[in-house]
DRENVOLO-95004 format. One record per residue (C-alpha): x negated, y negated, z. Coordinates in pm, whole numbers, plus 32768, in hexadecimal, padded with zeros to 4 digits. Example, Ala and Ser with C-alpha at 12.3 -4.5 7.8 and 13.67 -1.06 7.14 Angstrom:
7B3281C2830C;7AA9806A82CA;
//
This chain:
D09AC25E5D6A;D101C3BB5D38;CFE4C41C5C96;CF27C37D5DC7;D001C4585ED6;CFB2C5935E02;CE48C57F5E36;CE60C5335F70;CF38C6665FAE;CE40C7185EFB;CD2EC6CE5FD9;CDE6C7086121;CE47C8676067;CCD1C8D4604D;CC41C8316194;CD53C90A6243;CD0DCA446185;CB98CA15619E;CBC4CA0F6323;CCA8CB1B6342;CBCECC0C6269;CAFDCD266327;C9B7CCDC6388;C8AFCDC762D8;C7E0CEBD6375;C6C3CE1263F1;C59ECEA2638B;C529CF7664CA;C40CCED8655F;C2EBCFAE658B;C2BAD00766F1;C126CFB06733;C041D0E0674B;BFFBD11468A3;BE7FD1836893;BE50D2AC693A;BD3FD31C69DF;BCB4D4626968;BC8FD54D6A9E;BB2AD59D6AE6;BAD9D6BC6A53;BA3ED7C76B2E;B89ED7A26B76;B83AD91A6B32;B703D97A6C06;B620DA396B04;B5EDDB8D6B6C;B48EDBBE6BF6;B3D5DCD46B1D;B325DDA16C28;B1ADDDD06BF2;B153DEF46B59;B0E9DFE46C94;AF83E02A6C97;AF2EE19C6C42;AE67E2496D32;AD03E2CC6CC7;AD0CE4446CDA;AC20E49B6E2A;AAE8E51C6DC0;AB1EE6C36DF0;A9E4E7336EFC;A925E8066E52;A8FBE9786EF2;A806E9D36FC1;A70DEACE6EFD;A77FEC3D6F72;A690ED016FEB;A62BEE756F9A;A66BEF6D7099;A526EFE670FF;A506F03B7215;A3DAEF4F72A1;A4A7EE2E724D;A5CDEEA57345;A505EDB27443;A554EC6F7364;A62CEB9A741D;A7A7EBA67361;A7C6EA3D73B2;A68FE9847353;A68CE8C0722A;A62AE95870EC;A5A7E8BB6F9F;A531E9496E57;A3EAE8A46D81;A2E9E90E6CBF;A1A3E9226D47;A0ACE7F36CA8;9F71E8446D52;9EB4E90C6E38;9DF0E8656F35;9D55E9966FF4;9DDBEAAD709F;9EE8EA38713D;9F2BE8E270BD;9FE7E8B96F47;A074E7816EC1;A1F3E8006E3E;A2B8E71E6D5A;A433E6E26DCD;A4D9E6066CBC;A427E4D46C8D;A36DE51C6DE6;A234E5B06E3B;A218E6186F71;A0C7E6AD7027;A12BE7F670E0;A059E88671F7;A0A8EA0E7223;A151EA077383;A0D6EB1E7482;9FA8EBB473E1;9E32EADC739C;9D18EB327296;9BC8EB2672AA;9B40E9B8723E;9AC4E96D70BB;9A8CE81B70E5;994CE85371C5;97E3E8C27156;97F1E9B8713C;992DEA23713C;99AAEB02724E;9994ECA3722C;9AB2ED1A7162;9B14EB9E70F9;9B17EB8F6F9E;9BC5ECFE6FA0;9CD7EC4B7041;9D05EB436F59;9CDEEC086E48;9DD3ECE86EBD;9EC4EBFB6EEE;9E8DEB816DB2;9EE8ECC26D2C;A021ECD46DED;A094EB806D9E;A01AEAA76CA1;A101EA216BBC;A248EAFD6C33;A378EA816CD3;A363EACA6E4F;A466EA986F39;A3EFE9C8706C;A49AEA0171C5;A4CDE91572FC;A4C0E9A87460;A58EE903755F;A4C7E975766E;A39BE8AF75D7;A32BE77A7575;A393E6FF740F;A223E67A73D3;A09FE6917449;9FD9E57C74A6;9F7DE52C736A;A0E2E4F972DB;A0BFE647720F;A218E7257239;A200E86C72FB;A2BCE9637251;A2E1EAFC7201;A2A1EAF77085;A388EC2E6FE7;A310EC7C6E67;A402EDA26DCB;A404EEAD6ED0;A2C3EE0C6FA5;A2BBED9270AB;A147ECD370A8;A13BEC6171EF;A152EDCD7276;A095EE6C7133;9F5AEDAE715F;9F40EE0872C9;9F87EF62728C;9E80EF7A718D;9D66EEDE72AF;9D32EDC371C8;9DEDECD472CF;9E2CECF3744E;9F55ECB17516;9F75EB607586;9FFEEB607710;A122EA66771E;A298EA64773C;A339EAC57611;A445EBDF75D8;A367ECCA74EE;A258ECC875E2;A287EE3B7657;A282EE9D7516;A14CEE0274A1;A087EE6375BD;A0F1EFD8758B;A059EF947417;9F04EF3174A5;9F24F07D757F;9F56F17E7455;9E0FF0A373A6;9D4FF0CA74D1;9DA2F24474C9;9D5FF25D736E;9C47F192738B;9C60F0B97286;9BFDEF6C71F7;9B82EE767312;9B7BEFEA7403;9ABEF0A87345;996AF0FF739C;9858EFF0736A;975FF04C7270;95EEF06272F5;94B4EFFD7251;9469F15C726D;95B4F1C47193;952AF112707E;
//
């Protein structure tokens, strides 16, 4: 019986210190992740490359007008007509060449002065003189040809009417001065001045004014 009330008092010893004891630390209890939304991250705009700027073409530099010599039969050439240089392809007659300009050929009628005709049978007096003349003067060489404001830019048949200027000659003038062409009455500036070179030939009697030969002469 005592051994009984020993156990017993035993037991009621432990179950009382078992309840008074301190309760251990409880384990903390993970708090749950709260799932965060990342912040948007910023949308850059790419940065526009500008297009390369287009270089301008250089402007084509005019080319000068030919100058011309100062002789004084060319002071009548108009300072503002239009003036080109070629090289002189052909000789028609005359007073007609065919002058190459760059790639262009251009038929040029001798403004203000007229030959006799070659292409006639038979050719008329002092003619062929002409053309051979104005072969002389011009064949092959650069010439300068010069617009007149004051007259038309072409003839009827499309060929240009210039003052052709070789070196220091003027041909228009020189031909007319030498009676192998007369002046041609029209409006154009060196008209004056052409007409006072078929005067002096007259005078000197030369070319188309001098005296006809006879049948007796021969």
């Amino acid at each position: 019986m005592r051994t009984l009330l020993v156990c017993l008092f035993l037991s009621l010893f432990l179950a009382a210190c078992r309840t008074s004891a301190p309760p251990t630390a409880a384990s903390p209890v993970a708090s749950p992740t709260a799932s965060v939304t990342p912040a948007p991250t910023a949308t850059h705009t790419p940065t526009e490359t500008p297009l390369p700027s287009r270089t301008p073409r250089p402007s084509r530099t005019p080319k000068p007008s030919p100058t011309l010599p100062a002789v004084e039969v060319m002071s009548c050439l108009p300072p503002d007509g239009e003036r080109v240089s070629g090289v002189v392809a052909g000789v028609i007659d005359g007073d007609t060449i065919v002058v190459q300009v760059g790639l262009t050929s251009f038929t040029v009628r001798y403004l203000g002065v007229d030959t006799p005709e070659t292409n006639v049978t038979p050719p008329e007096r002092m003619g062929p003189e002409a053309t051979a003349r104005n072969r002389e003067l011009v064949s092959g060489e650069r010439v300068t040809l010069v617009a007149d404001p004051e007259a038309d830019d072409t003839d009827r048949y499309d060929r240009l009417l210039r003052y052709v200027i070789v070196g220091e000659v003027f041909v228009n003038y020189q031909l007319v001065r030498e009676g192998l062409a007369r002046y041609y009455a029209s409006e154009f500036s060196c008209g004056p001045t052409i007409f006072q070179a078929e005067n002096q030939a007259r005078s000197d009697r030369v070319g188309l004014w001098a005296p006809t030969p006879t049948p007796e002469d021969g």
